[in-house]
Chimera marker file (.cmm) of the C-alpha trace (Angstrom):
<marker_set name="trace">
<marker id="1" x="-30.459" y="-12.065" z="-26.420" r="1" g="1" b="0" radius="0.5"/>
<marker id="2" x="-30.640" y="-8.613" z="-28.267" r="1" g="1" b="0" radius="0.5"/>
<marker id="3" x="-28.499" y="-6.158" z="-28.452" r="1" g="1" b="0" radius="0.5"/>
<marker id="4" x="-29.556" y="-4.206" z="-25.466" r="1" g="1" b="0" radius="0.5"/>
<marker id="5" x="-29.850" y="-6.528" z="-23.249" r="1" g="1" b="0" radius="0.5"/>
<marker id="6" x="-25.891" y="-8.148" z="-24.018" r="1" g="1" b="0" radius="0.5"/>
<marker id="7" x="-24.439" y="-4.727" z="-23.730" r="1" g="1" b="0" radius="0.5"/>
<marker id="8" x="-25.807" y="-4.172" z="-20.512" r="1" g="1" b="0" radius="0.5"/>
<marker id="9" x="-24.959" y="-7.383" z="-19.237" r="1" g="1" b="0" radius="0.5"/>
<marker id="10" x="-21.103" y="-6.798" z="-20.522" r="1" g="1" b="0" radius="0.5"/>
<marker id="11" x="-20.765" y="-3.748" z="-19.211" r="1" g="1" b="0" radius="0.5"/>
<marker id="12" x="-21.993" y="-5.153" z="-15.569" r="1" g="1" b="0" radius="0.5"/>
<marker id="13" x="-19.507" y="-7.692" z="-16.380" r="1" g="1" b="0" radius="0.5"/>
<marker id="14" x="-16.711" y="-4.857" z="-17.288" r="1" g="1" b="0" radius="0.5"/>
<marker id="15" x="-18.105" y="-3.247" z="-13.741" r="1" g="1" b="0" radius="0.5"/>
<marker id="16" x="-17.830" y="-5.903" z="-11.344" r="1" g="1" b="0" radius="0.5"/>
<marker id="17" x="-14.193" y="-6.802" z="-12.816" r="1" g="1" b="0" radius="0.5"/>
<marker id="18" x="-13.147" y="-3.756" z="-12.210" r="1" g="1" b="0" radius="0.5"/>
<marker id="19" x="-14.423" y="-3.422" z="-9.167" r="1" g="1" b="0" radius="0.5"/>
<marker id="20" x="-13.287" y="-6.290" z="-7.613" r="1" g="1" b="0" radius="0.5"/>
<marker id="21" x="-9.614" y="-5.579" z="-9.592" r="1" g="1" b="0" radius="0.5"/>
<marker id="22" x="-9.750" y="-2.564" z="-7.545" r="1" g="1" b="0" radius="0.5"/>
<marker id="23" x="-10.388" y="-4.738" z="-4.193" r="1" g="1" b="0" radius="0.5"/>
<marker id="24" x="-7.558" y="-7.186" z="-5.433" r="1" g="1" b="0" radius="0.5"/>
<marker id="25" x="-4.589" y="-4.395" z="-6.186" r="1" g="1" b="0" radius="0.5"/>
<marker id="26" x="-5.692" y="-2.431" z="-2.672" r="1" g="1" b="0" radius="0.5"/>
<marker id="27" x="-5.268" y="-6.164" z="-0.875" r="1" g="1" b="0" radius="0.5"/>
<marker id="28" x="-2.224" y="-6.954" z="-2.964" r="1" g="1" b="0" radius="0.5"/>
<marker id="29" x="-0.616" y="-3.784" z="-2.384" r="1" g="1" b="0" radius="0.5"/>
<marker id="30" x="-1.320" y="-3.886" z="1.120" r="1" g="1" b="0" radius="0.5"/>
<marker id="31" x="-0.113" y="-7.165" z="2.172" r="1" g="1" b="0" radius="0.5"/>
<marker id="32" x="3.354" y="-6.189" z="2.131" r="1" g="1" b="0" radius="0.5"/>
<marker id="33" x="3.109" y="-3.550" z="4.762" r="1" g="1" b="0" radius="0.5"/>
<marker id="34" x="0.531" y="-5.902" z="7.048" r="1" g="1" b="0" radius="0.5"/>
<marker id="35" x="3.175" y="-8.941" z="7.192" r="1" g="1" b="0" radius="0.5"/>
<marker id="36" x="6.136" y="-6.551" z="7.245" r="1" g="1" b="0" radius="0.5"/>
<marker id="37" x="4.390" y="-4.620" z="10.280" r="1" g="1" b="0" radius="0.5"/>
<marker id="38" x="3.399" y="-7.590" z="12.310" r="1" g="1" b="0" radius="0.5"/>
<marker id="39" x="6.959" y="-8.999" z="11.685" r="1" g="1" b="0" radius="0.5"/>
<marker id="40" x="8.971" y="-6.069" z="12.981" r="1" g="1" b="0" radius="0.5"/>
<marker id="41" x="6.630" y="-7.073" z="16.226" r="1" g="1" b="0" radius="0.5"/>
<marker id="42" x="7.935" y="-10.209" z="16.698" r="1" g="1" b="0" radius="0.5"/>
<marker id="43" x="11.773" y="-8.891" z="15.660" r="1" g="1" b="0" radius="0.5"/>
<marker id="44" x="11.512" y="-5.676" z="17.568" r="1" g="1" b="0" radius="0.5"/>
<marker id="45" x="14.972" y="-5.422" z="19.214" r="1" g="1" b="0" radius="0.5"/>
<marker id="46" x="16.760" y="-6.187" z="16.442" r="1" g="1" b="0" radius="0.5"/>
<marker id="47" x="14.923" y="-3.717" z="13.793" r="1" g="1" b="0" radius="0.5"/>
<marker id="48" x="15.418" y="-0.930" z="16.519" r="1" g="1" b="0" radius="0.5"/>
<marker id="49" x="19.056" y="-1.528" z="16.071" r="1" g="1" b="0" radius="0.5"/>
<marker id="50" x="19.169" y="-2.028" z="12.659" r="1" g="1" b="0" radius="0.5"/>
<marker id="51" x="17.299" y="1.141" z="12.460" r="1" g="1" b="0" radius="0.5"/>
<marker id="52" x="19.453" y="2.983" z="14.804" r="1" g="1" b="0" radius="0.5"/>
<marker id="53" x="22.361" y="1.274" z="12.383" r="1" g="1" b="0" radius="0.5"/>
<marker id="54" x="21.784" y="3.477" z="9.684" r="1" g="1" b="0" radius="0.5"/>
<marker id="55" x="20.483" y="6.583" z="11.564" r="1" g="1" b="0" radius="0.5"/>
<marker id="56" x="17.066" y="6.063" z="12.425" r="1" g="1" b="0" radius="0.5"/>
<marker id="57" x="16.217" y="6.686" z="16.259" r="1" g="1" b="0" radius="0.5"/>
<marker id="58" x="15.087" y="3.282" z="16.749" r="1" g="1" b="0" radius="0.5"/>
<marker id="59" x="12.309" y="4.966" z="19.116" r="1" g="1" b="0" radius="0.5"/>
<marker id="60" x="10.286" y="5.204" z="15.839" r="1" g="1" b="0" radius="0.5"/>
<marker id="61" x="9.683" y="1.945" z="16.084" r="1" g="1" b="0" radius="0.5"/>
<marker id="62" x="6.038" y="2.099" z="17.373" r="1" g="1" b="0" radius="0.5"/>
<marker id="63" x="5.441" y="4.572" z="14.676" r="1" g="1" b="0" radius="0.5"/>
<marker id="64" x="6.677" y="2.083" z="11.751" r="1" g="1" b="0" radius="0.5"/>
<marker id="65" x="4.800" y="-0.648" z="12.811" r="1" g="1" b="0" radius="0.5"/>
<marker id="66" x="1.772" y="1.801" z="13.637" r="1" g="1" b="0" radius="0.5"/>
<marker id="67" x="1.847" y="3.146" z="10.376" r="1" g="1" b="0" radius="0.5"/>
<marker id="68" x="2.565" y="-0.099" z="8.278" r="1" g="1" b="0" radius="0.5"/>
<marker id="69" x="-0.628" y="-2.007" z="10.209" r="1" g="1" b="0" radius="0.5"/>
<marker id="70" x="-2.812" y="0.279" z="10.243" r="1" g="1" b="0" radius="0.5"/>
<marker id="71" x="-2.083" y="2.144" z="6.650" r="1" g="1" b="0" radius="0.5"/>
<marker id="72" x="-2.464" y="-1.164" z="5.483" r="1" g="1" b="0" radius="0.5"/>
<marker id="73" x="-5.685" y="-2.048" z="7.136" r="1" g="1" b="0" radius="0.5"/>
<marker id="74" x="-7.389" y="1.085" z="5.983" r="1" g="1" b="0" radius="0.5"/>
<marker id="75" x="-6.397" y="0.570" z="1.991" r="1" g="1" b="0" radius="0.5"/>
<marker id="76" x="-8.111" y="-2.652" z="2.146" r="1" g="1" b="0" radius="0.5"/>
<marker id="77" x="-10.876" y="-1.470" z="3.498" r="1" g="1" b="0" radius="0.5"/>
<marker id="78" x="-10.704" y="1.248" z="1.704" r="1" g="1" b="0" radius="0.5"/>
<marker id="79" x="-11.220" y="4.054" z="4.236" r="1" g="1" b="0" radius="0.5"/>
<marker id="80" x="-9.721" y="7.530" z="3.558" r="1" g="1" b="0" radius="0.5"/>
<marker id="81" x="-7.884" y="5.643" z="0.907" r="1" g="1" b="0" radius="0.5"/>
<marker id="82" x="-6.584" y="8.831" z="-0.663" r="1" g="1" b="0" radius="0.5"/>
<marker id="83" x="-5.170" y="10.790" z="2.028" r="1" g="1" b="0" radius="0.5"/>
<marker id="84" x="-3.410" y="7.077" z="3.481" r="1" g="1" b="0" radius="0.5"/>
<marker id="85" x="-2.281" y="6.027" z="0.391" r="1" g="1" b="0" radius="0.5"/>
<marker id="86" x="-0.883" y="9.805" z="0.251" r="1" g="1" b="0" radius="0.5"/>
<marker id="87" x="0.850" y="9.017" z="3.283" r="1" g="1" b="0" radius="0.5"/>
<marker id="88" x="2.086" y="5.558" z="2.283" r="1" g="1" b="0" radius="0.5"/>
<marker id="89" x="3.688" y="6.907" z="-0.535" r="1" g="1" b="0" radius="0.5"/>
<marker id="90" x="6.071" y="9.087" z="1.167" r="1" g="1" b="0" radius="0.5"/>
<marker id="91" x="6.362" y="6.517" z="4.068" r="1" g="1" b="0" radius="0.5"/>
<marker id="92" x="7.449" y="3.938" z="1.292" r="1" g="1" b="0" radius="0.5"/>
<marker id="93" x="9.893" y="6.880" z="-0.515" r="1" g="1" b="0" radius="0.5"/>
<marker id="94" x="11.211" y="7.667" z="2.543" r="1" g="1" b="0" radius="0.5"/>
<marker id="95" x="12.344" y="3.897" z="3.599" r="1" g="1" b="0" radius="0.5"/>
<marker id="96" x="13.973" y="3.216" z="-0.017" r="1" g="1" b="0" radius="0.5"/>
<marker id="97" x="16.526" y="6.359" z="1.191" r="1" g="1" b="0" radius="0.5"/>
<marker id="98" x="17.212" y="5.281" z="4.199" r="1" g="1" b="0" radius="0.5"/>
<marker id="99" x="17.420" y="1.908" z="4.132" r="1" g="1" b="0" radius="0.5"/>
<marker id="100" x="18.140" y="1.248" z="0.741" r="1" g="1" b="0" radius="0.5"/>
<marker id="101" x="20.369" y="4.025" z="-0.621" r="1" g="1" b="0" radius="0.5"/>
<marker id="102" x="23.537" y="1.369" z="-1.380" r="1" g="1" b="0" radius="0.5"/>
<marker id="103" x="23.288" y="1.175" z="-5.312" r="1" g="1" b="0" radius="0.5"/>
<marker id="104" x="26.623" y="-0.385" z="-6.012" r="1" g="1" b="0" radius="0.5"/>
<marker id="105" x="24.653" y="-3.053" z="-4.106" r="1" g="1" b="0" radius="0.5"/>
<marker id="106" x="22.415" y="-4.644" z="-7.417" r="1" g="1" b="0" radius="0.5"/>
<marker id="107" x="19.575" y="-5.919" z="-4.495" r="1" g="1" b="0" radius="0.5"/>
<marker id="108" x="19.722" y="-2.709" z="-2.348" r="1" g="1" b="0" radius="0.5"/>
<marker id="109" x="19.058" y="-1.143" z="-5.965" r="1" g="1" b="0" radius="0.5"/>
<marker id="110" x="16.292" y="-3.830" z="-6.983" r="1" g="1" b="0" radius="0.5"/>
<marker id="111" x="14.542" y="-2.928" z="-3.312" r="1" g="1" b="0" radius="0.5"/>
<marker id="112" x="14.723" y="0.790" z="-4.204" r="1" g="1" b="0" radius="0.5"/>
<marker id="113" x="13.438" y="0.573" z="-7.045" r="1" g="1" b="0" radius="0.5"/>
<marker id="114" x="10.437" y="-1.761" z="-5.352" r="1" g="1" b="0" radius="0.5"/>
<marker id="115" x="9.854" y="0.520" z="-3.082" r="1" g="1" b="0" radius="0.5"/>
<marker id="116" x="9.392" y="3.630" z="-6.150" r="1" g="1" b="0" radius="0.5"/>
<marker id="117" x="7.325" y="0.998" z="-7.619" r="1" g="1" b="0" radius="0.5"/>
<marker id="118" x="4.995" y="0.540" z="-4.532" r="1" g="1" b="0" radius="0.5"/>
<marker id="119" x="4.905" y="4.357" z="-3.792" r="1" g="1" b="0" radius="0.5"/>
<marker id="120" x="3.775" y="4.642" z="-7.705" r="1" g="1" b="0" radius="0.5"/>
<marker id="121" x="1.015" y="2.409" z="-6.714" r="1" g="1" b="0" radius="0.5"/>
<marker id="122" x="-0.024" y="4.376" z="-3.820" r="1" g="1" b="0" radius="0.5"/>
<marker id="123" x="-0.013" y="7.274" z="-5.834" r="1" g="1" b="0" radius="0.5"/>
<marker id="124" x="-2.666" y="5.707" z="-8.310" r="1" g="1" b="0" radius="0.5"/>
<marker id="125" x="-5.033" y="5.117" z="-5.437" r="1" g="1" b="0" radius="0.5"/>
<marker id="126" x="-4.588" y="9.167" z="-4.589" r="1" g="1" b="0" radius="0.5"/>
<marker id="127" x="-5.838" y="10.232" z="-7.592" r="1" g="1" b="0" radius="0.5"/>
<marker id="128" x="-8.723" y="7.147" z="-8.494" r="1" g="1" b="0" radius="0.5"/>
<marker id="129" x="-9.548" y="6.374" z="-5.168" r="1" g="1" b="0" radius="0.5"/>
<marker id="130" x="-10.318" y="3.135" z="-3.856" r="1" g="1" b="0" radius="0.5"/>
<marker id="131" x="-13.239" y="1.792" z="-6.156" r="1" g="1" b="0" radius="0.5"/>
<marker id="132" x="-16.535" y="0.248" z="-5.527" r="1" g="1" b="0" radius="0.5"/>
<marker id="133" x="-16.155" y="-2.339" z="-2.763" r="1" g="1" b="0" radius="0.5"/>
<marker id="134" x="-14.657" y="0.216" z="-0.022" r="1" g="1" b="0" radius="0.5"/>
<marker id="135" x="-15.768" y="2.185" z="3.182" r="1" g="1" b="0" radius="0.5"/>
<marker id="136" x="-15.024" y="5.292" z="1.286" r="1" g="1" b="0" radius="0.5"/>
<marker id="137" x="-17.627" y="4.358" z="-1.405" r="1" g="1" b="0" radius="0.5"/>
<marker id="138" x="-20.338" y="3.652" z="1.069" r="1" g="1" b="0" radius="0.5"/>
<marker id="139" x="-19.756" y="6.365" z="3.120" r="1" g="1" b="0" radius="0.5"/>
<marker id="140" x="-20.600" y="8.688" z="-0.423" r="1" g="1" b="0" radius="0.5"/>
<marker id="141" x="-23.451" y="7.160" z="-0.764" r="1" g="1" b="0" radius="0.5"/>
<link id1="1" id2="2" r="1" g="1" b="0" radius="0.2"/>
<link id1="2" id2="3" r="1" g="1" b="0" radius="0.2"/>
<link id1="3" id2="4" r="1" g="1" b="0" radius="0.2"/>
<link id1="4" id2="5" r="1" g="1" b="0" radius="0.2"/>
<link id1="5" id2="6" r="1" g="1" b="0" radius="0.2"/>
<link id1="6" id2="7" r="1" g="1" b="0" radius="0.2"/>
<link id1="7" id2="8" r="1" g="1" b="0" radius="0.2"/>
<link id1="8" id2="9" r="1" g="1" b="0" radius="0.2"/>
<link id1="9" id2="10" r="1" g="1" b="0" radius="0.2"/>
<link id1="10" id2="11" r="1" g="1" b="0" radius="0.2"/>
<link id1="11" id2="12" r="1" g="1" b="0" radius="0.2"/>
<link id1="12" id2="13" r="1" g="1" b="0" radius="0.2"/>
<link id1="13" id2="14" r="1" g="1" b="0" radius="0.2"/>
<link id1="14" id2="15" r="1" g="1" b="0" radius="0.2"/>
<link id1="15" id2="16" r="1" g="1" b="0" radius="0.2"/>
<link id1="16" id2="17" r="1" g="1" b="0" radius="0.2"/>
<link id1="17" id2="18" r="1" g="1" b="0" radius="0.2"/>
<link id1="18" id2="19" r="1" g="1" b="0" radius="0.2"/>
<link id1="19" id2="20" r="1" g="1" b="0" radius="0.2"/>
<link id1="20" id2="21" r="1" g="1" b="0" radius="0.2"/>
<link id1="21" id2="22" r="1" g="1" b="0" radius="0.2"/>
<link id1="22" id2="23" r="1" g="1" b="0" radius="0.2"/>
<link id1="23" id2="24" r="1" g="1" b="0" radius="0.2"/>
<link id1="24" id2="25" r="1" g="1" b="0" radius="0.2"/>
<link id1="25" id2="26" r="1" g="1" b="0" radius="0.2"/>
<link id1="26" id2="27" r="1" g="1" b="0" radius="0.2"/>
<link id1="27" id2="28" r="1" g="1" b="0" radius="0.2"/>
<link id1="28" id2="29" r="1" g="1" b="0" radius="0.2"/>
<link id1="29" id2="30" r="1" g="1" b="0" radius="0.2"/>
<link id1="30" id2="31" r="1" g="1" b="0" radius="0.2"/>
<link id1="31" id2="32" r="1" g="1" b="0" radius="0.2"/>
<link id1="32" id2="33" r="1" g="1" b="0" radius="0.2"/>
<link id1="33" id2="34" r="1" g="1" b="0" radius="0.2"/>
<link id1="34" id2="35" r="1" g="1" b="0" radius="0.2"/>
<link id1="35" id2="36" r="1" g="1" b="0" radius="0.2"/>
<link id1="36" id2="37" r="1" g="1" b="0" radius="0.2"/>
<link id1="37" id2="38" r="1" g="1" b="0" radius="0.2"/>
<link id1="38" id2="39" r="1" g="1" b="0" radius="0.2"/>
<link id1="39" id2="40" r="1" g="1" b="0" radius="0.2"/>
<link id1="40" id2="41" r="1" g="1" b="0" radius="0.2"/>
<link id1="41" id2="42" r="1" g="1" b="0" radius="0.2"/>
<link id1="42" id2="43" r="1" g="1" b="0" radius="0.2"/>
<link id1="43" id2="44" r="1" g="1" b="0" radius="0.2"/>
<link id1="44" id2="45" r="1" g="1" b="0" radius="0.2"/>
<link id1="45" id2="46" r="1" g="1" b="0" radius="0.2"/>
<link id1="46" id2="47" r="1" g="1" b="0" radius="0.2"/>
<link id1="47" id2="48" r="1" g="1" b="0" radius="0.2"/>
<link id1="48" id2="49" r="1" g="1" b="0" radius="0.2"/>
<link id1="49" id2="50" r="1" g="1" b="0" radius="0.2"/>
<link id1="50" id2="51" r="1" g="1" b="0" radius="0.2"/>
<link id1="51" id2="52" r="1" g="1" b="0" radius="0.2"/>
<link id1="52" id2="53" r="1" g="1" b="0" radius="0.2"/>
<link id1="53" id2="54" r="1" g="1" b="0" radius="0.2"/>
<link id1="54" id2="55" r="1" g="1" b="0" radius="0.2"/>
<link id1="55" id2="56" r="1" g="1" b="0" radius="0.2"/>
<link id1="56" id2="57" r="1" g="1" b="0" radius="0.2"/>
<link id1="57" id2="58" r="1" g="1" b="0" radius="0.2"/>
<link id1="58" id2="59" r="1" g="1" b="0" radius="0.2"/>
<link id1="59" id2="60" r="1" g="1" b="0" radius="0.2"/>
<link id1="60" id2="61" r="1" g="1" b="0" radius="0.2"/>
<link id1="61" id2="62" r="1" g="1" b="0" radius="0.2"/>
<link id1="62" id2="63" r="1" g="1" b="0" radius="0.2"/>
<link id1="63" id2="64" r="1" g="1" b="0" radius="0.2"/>
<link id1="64" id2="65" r="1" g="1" b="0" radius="0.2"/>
<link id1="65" id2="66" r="1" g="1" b="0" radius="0.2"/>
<link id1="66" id2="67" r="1" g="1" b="0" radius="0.2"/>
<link id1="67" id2="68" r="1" g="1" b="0" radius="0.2"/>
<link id1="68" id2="69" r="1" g="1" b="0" radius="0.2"/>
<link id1="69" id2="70" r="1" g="1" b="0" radius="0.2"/>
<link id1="70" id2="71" r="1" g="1" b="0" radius="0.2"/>
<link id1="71" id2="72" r="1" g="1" b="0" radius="0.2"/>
<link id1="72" id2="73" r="1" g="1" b="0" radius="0.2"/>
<link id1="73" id2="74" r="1" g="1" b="0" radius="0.2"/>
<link id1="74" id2="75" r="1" g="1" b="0" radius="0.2"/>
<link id1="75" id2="76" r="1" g="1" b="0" radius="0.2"/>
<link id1="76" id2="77" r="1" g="1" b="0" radius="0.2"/>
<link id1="77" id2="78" r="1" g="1" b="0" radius="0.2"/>
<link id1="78" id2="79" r="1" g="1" b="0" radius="0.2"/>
<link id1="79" id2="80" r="1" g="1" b="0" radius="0.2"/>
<link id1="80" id2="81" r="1" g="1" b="0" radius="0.2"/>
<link id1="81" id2="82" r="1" g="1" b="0" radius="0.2"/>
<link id1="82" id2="83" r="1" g="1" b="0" radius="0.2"/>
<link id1="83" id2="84" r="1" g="1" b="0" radius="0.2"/>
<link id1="84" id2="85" r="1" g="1" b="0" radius="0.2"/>
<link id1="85" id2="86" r="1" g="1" b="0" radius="0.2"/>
<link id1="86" id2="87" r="1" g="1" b="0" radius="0.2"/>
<link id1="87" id2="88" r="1" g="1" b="0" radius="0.2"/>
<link id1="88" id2="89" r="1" g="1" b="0" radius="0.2"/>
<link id1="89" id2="90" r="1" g="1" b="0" radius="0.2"/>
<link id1="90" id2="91" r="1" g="1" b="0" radius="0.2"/>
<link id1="91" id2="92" r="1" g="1" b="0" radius="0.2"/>
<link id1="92" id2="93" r="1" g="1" b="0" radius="0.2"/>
<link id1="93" id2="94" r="1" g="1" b="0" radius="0.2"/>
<link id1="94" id2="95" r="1" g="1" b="0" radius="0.2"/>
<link id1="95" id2="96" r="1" g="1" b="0" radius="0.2"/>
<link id1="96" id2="97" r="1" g="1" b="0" radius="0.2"/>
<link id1="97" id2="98" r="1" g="1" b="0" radius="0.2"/>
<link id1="98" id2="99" r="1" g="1" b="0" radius="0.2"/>
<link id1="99" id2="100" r="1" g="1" b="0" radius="0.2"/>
<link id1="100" id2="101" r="1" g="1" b="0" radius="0.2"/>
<link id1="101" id2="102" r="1" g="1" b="0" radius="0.2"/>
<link id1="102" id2="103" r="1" g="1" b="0" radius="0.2"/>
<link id1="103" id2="104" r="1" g="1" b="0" radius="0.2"/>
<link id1="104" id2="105" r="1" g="1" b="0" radius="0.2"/>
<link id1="105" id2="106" r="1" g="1" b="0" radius="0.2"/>
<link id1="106" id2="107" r="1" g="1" b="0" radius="0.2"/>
<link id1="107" id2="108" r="1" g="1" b="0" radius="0.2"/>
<link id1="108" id2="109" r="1" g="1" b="0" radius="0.2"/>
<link id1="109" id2="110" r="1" g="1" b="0" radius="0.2"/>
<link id1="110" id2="111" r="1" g="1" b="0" radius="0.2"/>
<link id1="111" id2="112" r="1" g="1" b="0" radius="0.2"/>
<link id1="112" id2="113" r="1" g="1" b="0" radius="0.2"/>
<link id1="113" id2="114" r="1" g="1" b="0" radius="0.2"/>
<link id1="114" id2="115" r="1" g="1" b="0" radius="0.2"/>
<link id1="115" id2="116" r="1" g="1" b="0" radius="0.2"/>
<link id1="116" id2="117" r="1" g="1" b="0" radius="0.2"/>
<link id1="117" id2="118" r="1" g="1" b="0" radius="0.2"/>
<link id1="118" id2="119" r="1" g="1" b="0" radius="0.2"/>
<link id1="119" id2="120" r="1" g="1" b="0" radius="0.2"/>
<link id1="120" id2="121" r="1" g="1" b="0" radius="0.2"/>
<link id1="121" id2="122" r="1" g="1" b="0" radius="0.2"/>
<link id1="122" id2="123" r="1" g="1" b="0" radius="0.2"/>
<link id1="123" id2="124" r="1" g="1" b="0" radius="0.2"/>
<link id1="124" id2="125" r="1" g="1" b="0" radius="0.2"/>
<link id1="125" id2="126" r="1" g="1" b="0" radius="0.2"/>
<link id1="126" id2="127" r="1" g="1" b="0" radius="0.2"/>
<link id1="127" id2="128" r="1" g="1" b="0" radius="0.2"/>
<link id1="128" id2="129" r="1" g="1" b="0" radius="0.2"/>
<link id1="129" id2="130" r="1" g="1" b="0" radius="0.2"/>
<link id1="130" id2="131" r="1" g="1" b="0" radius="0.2"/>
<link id1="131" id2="132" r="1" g="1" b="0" radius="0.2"/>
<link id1="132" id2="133" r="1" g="1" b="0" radius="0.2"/>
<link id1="133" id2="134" r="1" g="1" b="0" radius="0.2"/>
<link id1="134" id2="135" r="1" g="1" b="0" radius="0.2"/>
<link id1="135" id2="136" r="1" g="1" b="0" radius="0.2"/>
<link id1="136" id2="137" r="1" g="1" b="0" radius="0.2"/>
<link id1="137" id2="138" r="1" g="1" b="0" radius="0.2"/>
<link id1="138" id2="139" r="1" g="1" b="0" radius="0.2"/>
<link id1="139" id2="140" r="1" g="1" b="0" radius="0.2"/>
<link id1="140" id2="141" r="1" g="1" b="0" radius="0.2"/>
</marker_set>
């Protein structure tokens, strides 16, 4: 094989890991908020009152689960991927105050912290963008 011809096949290589790295973090990021969303279905009374509990009108229920299904449909699909994962972000900053604001609490800290994490994620897929293997991608094309 000459030279050429192995650096082009590495850098396809280098391409199509990234690529499907990109595919991998959007799913992994992303299957937090589907399983969380689909779970505060089947626990819906009792979220709305633990909401309510710490000052959240539990008639934003809809709205949670809304968001946390269907922002985390679109990142794996990758479709407006910046402006959701935009979105995300402060949805995910904005749960770590309200719900997780007890830091003498070590957990409540850790699932702050988790949740600055996550946002920081989000935040890399507003300014790169969802990669390769996404409807945003195609529809440039």
């Amino acid at each position: 094989m000459n030279t050429a011809t192995y650096t082009r096949t590495a850098g396809t290589s280098a391409n199509t890991l990234q690529n499907s790295a990109e595919l991998g973090s959007r799913v992994l990021l992303s299957t937090l908020f589907l399983l969380s969303g689909l779970s505060k279905i089947g626990g819906y009374t009792g979220i709305a009152a633990y909401m309510a509990s710490v000052g959240v009108p539990g008639a934003l229920l809809p709205l949670v689960i809304a968001t946390e299904l269907l922002g985390a449909v679109a990142i794996i699909v990758g479709w407006n991927t910046r402006i959701v994962a935009f979105l995300l972000a402060g949805f995910t900053l904005l749960s770590a105050i309200f719900f997780h604001n007890d830091f003498a609490n070590q957990i409540q800290m850790i699932m702050f912290l988790k949740n600055v994490s996550i946002a920081g994620g989000f935040l890399l897929l507003v300014v790169h963008g969802a990669g390769a293997y996404s409807l945003d991608r195609r529809a440039a094309k």
